[in-house]
C-alpha positions as CSV (number, residue, x, y, z in Angstrom):
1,X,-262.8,-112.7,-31.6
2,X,-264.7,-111.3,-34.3
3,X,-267.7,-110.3,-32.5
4,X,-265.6,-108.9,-29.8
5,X,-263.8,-106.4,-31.9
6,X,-267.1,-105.3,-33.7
7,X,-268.4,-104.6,-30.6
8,X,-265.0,-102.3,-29.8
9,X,-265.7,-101.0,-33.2
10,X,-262.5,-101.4,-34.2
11,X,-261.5,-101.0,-37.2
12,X,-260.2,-104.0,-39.7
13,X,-257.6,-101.6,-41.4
14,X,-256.0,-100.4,-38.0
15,X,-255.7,-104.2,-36.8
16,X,-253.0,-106.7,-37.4
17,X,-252.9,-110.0,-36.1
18,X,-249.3,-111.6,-36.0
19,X,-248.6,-115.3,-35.2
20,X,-245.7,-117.8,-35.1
21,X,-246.2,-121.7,-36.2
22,X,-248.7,-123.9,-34.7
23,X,-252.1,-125.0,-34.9
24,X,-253.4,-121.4,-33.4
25,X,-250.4,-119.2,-35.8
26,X,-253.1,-119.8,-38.6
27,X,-255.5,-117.4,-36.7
28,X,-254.6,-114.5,-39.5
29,X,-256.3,-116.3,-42.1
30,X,-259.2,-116.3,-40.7
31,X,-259.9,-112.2,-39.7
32,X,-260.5,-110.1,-42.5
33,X,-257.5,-107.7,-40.8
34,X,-253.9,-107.6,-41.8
35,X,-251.5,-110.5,-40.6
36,X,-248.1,-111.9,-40.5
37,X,-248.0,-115.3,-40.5
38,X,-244.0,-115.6,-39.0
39,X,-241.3,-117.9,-38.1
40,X,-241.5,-120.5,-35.1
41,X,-241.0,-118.7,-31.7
42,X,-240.7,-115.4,-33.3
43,X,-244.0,-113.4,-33.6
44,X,-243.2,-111.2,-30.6
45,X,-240.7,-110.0,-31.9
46,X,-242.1,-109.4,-35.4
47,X,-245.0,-107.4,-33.5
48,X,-242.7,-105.4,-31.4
49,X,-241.6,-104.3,-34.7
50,X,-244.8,-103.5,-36.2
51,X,-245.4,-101.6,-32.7
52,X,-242.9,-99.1,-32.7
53,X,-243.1,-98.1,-36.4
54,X,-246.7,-98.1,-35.8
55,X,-247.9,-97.2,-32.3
56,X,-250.8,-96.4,-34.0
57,X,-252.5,-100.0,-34.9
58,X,-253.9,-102.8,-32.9
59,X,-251.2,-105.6,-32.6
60,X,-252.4,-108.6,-31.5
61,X,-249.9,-111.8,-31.0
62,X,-251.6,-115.3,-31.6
63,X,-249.3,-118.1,-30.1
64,X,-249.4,-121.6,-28.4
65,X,-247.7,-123.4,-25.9
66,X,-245.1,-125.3,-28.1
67,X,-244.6,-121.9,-30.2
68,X,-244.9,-119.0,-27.4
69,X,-243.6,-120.9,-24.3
70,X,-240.4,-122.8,-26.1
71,X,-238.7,-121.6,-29.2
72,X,-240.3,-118.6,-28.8
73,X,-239.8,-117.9,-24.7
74,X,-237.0,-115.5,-25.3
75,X,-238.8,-113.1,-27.3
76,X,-242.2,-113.7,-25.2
77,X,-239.9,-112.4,-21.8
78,X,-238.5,-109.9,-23.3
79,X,-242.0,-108.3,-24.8
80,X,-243.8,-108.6,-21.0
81,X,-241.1,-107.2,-19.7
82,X,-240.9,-104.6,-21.8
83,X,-244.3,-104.0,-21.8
84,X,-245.0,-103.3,-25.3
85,X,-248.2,-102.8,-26.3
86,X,-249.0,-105.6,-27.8
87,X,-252.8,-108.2,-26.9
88,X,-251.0,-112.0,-26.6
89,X,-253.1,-114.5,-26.7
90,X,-250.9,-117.9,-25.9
91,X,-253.9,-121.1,-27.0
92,X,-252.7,-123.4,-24.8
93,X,-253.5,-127.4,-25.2
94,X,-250.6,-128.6,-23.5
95,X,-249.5,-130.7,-26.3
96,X,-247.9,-129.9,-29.9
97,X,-250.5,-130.6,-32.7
98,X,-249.3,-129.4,-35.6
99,X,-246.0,-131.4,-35.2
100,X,-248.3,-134.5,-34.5
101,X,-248.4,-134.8,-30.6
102,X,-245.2,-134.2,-28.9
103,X,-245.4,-133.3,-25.3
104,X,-245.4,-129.2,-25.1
105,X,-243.8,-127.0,-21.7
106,X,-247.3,-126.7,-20.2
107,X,-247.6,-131.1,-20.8
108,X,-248.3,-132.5,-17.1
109,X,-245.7,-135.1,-15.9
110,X,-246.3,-138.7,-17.2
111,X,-248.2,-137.3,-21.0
112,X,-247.1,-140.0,-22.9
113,X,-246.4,-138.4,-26.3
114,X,-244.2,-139.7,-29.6
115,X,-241.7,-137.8,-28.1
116,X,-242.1,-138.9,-24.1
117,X,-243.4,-142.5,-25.0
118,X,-242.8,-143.4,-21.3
119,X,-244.1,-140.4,-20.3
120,X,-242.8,-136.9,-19.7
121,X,-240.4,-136.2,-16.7
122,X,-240.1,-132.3,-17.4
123,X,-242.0,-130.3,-15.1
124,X,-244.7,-128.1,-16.9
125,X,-244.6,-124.4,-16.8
126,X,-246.8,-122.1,-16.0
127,X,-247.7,-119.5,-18.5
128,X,-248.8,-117.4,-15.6
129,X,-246.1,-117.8,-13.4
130,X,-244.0,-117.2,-16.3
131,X,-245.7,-113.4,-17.5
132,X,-245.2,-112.2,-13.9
133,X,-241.9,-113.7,-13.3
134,X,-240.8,-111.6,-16.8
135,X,-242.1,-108.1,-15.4
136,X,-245.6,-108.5,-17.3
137,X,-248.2,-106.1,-16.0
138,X,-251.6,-107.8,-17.5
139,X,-252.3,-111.6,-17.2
140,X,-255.6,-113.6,-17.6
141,X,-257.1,-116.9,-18.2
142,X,-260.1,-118.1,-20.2
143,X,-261.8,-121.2,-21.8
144,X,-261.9,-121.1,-25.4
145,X,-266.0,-121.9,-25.4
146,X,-266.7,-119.8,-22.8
147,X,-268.2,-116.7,-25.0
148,X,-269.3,-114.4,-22.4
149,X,-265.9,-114.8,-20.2
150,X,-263.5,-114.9,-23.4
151,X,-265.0,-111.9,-24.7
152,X,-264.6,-109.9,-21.5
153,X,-261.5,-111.2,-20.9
154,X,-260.2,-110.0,-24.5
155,X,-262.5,-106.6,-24.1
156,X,-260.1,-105.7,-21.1
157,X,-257.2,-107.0,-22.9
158,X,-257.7,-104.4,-25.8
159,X,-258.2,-101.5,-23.3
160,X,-255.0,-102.1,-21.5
161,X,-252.1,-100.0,-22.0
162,X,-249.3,-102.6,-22.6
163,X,-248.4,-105.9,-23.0
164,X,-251.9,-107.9,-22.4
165,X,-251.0,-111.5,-21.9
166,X,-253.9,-113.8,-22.2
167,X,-253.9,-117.8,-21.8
168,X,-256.9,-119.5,-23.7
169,X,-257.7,-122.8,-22.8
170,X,-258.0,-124.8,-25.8
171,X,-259.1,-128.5,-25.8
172,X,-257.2,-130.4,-28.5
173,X,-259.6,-132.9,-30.0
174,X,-257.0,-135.1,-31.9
175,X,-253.9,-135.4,-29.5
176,X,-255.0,-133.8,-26.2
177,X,-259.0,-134.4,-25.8
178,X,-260.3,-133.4,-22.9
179,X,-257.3,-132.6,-21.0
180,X,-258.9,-129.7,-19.3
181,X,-262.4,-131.5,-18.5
182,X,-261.9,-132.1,-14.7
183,X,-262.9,-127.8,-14.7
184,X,-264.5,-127.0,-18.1
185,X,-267.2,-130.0,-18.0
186,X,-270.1,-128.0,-17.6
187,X,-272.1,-130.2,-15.5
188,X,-268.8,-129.5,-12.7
189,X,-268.1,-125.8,-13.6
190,X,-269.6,-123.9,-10.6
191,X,-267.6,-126.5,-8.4
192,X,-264.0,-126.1,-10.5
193,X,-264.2,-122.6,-11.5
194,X,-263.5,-119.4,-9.6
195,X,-264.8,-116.6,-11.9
196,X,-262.8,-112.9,-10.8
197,X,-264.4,-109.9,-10.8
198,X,-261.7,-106.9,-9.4
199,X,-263.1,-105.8,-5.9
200,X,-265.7,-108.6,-5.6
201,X,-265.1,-111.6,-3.0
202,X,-263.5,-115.0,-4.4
203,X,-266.9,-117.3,-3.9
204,X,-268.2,-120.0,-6.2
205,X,-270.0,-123.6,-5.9
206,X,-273.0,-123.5,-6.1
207,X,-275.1,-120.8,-5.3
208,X,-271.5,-119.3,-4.2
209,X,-271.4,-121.4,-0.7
210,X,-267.7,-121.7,-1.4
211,X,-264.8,-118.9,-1.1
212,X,-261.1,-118.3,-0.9
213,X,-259.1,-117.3,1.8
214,X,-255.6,-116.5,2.6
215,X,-254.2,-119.3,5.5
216,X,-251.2,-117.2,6.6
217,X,-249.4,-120.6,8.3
218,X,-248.7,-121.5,4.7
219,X,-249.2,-118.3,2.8
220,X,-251.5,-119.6,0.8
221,X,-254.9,-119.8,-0.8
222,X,-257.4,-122.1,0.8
223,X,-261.2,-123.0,0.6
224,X,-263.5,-122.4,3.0
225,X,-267.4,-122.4,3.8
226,X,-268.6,-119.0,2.7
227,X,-271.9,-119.1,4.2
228,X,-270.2,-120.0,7.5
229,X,-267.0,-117.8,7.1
230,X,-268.4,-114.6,5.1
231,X,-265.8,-112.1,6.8
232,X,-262.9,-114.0,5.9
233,X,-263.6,-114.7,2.1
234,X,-260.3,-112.8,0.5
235,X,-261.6,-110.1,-2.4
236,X,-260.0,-109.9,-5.2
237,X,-257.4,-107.1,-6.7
238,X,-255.8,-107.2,-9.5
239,X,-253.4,-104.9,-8.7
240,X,-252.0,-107.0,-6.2
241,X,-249.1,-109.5,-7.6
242,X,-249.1,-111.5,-4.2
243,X,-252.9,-112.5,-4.5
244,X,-252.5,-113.1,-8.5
245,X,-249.5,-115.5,-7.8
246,X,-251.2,-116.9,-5.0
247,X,-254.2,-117.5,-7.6
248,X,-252.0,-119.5,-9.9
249,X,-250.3,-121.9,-7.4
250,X,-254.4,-123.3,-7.0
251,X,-256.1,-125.9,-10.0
252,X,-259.5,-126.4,-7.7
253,X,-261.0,-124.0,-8.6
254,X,-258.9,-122.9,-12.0
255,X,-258.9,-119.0,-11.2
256,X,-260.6,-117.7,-14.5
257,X,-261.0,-113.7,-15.4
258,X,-258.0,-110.8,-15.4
259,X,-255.6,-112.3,-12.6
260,X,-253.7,-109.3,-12.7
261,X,-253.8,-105.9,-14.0
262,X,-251.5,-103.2,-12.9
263,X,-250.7,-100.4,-15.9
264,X,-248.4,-98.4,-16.7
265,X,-246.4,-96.4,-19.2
266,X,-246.3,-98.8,-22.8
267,X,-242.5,-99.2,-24.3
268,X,-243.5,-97.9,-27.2
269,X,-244.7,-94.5,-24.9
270,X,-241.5,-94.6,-23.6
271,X,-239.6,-95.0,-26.7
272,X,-241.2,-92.0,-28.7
273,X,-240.7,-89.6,-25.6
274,X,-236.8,-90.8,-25.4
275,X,-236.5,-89.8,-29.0
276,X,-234.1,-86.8,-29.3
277,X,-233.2,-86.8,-25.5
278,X,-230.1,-89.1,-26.0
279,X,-226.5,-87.8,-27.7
280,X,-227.0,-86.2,-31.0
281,X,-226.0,-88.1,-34.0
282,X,-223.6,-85.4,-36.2
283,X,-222.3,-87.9,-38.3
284,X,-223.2,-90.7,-40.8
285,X,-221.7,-94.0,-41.6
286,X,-220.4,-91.9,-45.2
287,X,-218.7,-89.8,-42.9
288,X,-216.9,-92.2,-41.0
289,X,-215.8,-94.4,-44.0
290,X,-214.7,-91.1,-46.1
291,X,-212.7,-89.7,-42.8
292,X,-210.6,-93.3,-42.3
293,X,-208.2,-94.5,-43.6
294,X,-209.8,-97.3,-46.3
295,X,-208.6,-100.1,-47.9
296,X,-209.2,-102.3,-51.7
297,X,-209.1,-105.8,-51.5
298,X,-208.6,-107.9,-54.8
């Protein structure tokens, strides 16, 4: 993170990183910027705030799984949907570490946890599914030790005009390890991960012999031979919603890179040109109380 925003250029005084509670919400303490380390669940909300009294500053939202995705899922919605401009990253481990192990929303069914000893029977949620299901316009995916693909996945993040919602993958080492290692083991990564590029074709394996394509019969995505089916390998667009929820109902490959991307005018845009368009305030709450009838109580 701190390489990427030198490279922006941005600047440590016009940057404020908020978080809720969690392993990831110490992530303030660590950048030399200005932070709010908040509540449980509430850190949206906080930098919605922040946002509209100052449109002027980078706002970025640190979160997890347990923090972002359950206590905090109301205010999470309500900022996609909103669109305010604010760059979410949601560290996802599918487990709760700071709390000691409890299974999380994104868990898988059967994690056996202090809290699902016999194993969890909740289905897990999708963060994605979830950011396009509450009207948000930017979604991505990333490893957390992928450097070159974190960094341009965050780059685009900061450029976008809007909420910028950004899952990390995030291996936890003491409750959780490896949970991601069937597509971030690099020995197995050209097979398990489908890197996006916006207008490039879907292909991976190795030396990119594999691609996507769109089986309309089930109206979804599939994997085919790209050296034997080149014409039919779907390209990618971020623009489209179809083809980015398509990408998240697939695991093999994990789609990786900006899933979707489709701008447009920040809340906090529309909120400063709304200003002094609605009814006009003539009086104040000393005018109302002096004008009624009032009452002592003893």
């Amino acid at each position: 993170m701190t390489q990427t925003l030198a490279k922006l250029g941005v600047k440590p005084e016009e940057t404020v990183f908020v978080s809720g509670i969690g392993c990831a919400s110490r992530f303030p303490y660590y950048m030399e910027t200005y932070g709010f380390h908040t509540i449980h669940g509430r850190a949206p909300a906080v930098a919605t705030g922040l946002k509209l009294a100052r449109p002027e500053l980078d706002v970025w939202v640190v979160t997890g799984d347990g923090d972002g995705l359950s206590i905090g899922g109301n205010h999470l919605l309500h900022a996609l949907r909103r669109n305010v401009g604010l760059n979410i990253l949601l560290f996802n481990n599918e487990i709760y570490g700071l709390t000691k192990g409890q299974y999380s929303p994104t868990s898988r069914l059967g994690t056996r946890s202090p809290s699902s000893p016999d194993g969890s029977i909740d289905a897990p949620l999708s963060p994605g599914h979830f950011a396009l299901g509450a009207g948000g316009r930017f979604f991505a995916r990333a490893i957390d030790t992928d450097k070159v693909g974190l960094g341009d996945v965050l780059r685009q993040a900061h450029e976008f005009e809007g909420a910028a919602f950004t899952e990390i993958f995030q291996n936890c080492i003491v409750y959780n390890q490896d949970v991601f290692a069937s597509f971030t083991d690099r020995k197995t990564a050209a097979e398990k991960q489908l890197q996006l590029k916006h207008d490039e074709p879907m292909l991976f394996g190795t030396e990119n012999k594999k691609g996507m394509r769109f089986n309309p019969d089930t109206f979804s995505l599939e994997v085919i031979d790209a050296t034997e089916y080149p014409d039919q390998v779907l390209v990618h667009n971020e623009t489209n919603k179809v083809i980015a929820q398509l990408l998240l109902d697939i695991t093999s490959p994990m789609a990786l890179g900006v899933i979707y991307k489709n701008p447009a005018d920040s809340f906090e845009q529309s909120w400063y040109a709304a200003r002094g368009k609605g009814l006009e305030r003539k009086r104040s709450v000393a005018d109302i109380l002096r004008k009624t009838d009032t009452w002592t109580v003893s």
